[in-house]
Legacy VTK file of the C-alpha trace (Angstrom):
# vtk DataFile Version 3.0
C-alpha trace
ASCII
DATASET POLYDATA
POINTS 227 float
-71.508 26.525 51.066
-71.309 23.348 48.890
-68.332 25.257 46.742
-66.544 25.698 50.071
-67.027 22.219 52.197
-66.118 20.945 47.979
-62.378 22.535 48.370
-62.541 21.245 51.908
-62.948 17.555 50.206
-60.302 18.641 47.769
-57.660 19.244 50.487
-58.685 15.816 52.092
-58.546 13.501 49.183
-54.598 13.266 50.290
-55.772 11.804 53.759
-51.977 10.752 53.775
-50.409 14.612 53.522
-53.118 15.706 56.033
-53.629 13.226 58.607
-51.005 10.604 58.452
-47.321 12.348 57.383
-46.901 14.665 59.889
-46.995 12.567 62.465
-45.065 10.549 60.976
-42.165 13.046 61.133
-43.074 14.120 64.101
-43.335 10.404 65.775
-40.209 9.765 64.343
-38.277 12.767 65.754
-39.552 11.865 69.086
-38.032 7.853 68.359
-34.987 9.644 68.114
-34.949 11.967 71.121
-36.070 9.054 73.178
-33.024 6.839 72.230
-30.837 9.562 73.020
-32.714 10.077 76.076
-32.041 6.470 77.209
-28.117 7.000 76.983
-27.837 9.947 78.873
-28.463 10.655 82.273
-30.046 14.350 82.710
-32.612 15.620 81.747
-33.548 16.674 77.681
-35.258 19.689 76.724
-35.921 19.072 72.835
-37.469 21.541 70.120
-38.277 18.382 68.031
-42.064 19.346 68.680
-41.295 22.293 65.902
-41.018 19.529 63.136
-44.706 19.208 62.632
-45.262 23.190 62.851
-42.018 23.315 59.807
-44.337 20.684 58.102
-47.413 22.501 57.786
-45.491 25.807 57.066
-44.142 23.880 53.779
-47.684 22.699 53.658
-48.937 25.833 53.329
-46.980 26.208 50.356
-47.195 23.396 48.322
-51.358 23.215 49.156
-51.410 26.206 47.580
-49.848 25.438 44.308
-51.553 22.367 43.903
-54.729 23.079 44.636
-54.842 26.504 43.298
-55.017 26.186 39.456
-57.253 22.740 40.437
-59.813 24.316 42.016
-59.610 27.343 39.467
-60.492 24.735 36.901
-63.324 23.335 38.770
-65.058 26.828 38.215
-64.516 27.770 42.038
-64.794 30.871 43.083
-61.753 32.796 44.674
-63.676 33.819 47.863
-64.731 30.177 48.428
-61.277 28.422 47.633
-59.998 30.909 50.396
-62.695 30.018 52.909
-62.396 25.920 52.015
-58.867 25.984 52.646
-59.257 28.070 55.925
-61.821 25.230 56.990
-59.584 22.507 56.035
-56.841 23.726 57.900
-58.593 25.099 60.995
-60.089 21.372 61.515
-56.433 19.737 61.499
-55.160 22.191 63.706
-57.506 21.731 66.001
-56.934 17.852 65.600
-53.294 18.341 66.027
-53.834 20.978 69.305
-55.867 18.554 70.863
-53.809 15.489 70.261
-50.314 17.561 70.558
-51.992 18.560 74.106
-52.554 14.883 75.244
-49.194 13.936 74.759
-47.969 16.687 76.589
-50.667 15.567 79.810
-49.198 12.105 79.041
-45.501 13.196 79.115
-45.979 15.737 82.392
-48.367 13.625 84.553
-48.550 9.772 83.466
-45.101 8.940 82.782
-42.324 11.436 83.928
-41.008 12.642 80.882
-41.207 8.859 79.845
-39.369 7.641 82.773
-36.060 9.240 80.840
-36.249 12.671 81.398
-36.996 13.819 77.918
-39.115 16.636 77.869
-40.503 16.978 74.226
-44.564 17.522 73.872
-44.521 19.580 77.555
-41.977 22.605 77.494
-41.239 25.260 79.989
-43.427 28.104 79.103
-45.114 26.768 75.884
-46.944 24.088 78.229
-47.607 27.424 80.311
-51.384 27.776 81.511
-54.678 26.577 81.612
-55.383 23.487 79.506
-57.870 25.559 77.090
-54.978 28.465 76.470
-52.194 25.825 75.649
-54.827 24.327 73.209
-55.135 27.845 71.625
-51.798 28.173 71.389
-51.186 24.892 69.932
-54.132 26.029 67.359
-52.770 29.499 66.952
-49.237 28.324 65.970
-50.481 25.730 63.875
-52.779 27.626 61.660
-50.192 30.461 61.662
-47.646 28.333 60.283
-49.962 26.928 57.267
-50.484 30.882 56.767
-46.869 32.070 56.349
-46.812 28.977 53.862
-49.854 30.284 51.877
-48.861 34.180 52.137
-45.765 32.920 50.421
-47.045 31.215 48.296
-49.699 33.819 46.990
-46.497 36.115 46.413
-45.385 33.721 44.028
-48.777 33.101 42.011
-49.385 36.940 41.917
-46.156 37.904 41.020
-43.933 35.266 39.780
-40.419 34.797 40.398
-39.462 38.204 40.140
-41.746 39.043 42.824
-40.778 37.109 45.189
-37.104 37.978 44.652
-38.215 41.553 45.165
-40.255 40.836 48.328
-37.461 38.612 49.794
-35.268 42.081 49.386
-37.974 43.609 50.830
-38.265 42.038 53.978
-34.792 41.861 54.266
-34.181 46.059 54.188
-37.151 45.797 56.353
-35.491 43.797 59.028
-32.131 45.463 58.976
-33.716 49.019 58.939
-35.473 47.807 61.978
-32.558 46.265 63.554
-30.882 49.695 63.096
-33.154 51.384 64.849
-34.040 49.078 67.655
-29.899 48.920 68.120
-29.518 52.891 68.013
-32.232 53.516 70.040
-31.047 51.002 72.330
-34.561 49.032 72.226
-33.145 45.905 72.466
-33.533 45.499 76.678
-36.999 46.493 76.529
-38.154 43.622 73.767
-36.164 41.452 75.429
-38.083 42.359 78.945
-41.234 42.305 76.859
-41.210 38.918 75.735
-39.885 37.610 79.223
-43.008 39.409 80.786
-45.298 38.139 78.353
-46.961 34.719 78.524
-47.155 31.838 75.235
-51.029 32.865 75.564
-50.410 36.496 75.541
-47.974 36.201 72.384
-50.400 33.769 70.679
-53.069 36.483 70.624
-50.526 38.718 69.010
-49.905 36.181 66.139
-53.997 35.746 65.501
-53.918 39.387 64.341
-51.181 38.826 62.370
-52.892 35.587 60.494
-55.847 37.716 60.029
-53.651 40.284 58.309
-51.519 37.539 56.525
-54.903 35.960 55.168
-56.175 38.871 53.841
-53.205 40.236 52.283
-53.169 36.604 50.655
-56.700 36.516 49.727
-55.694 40.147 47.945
-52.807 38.597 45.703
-55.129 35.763 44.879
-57.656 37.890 43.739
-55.399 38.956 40.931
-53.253 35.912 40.101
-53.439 34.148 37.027
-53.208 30.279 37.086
LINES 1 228
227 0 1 2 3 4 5 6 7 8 9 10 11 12 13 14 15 16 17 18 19 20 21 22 23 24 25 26 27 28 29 30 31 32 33 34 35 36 37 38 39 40 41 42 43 44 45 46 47 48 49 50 51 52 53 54 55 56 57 58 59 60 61 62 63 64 65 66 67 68 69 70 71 72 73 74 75 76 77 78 79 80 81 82 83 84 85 86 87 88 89 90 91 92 93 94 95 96 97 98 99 100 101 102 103 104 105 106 107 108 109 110 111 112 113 114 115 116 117 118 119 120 121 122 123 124 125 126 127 128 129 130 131 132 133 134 135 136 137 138 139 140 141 142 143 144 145 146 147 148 149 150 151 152 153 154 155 156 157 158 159 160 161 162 163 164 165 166 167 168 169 170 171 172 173 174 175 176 177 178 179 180 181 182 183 184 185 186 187 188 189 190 191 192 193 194 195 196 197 198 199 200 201 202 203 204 205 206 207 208 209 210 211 212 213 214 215 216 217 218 219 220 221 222 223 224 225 226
């Protein structure tokens, strides 16, 4: 346990990557969408919320590398550099759901999209729900998005450059095989009426199986890199 709240402190010695620059971005994205908001007179339905997921999905990539070979060096075990980084990351995204979840409250019910119209924390069917399911799905996306960031990352350490040109190939046969057959099949109607009939809590469960499958296939790769 000491190893594992140690890589914990190891992600958090950069309190300014962790706790300070994504907001930043994201704080200054929503500057932006409120100054165009004030020159125009419908409403605005921004995405600029994604900015601080895309941040922790780089994140999730860079933490990796740096911290990696560091922690190797500090005679950590594998298993516990896995399970400090999912700690570290699980608290900030619940820090970020909560807060990401107040300023959607404040946006919907204090202010009227800011007395502009802009709609950019609370979103037609992500702000869908109960205030404990758009918290998990707030969580959920978070977390996921520092995953994809490690996952790719592990392909990198495990396999080098050359691996991750060969995985890139293979996801991309992988999507246009299934694209195929989803278009020959004629599949497309039926995702389509999937997704429409599913709600951002339903879909959210869907993507915690795929972290856990992400993490492990991570924690696999890892087990085998060299630093």
């Amino acid at each position: 346990m000491n190893r594992i709240t140690g890589v914990v402190r190891m992600y958090y010695r950069d309190k300014f990557s962790w706790f300070m620059l994504p907001w930043i971005i994201l704080l200054s994205s929503f500057v932006v969408n409120l100054a165009t908001a004030y020159f125009v007179e419908e409403e605005i339905y921004t995405g600029g919320i994604m900015s601080i997921f895309i941040y922790f999905f780089v994140a999730g990539i860079i933490g990796l590398a740096q911290m990696f070979p560091f922690a190797l060096g500090m005679s950590v075990r594998r298993k516990d550099f896995m399970l400090g980084t999912a700690g570290a990351v699980l608290v900030n995204s619940v820090i970020v759901a909560v807060v990401l979840y107040m300023l959607a409250a404040i946006e919907r019910g204090l202010s009227g999209g800011w007395n502009l119209g802009l709609h950019f924390f609370s979103l037609p069917y992500w702000s869908d729900g109960s205030a404990a399911q758009q918290l998990w799905v707030n969580f959920t996306v978070i977390f996921w998005m520092y995953v994809c960031g490690f996952f790719i990352s592990s392909i990198f350490r495990r396999f080098g450059r050359g691996g991750m040109f060969a995985a890139a190939i293979a996801f991309s046969l992988i999507g246009m095989i299934g694209s195929y057959v989803v278009t020959y099949n004629n599949w497309w109607g039926a995702i389509f009426d999937w997704f429409a009939g599913s709600t951002m809590i339903e879909l959210a469960l869907w993507i915690d199986a795929v972290i856990v499958v992400q993490a492990a296939a991570a924690y696999a790769m890892l087990r085998r890199a060299t630093v």
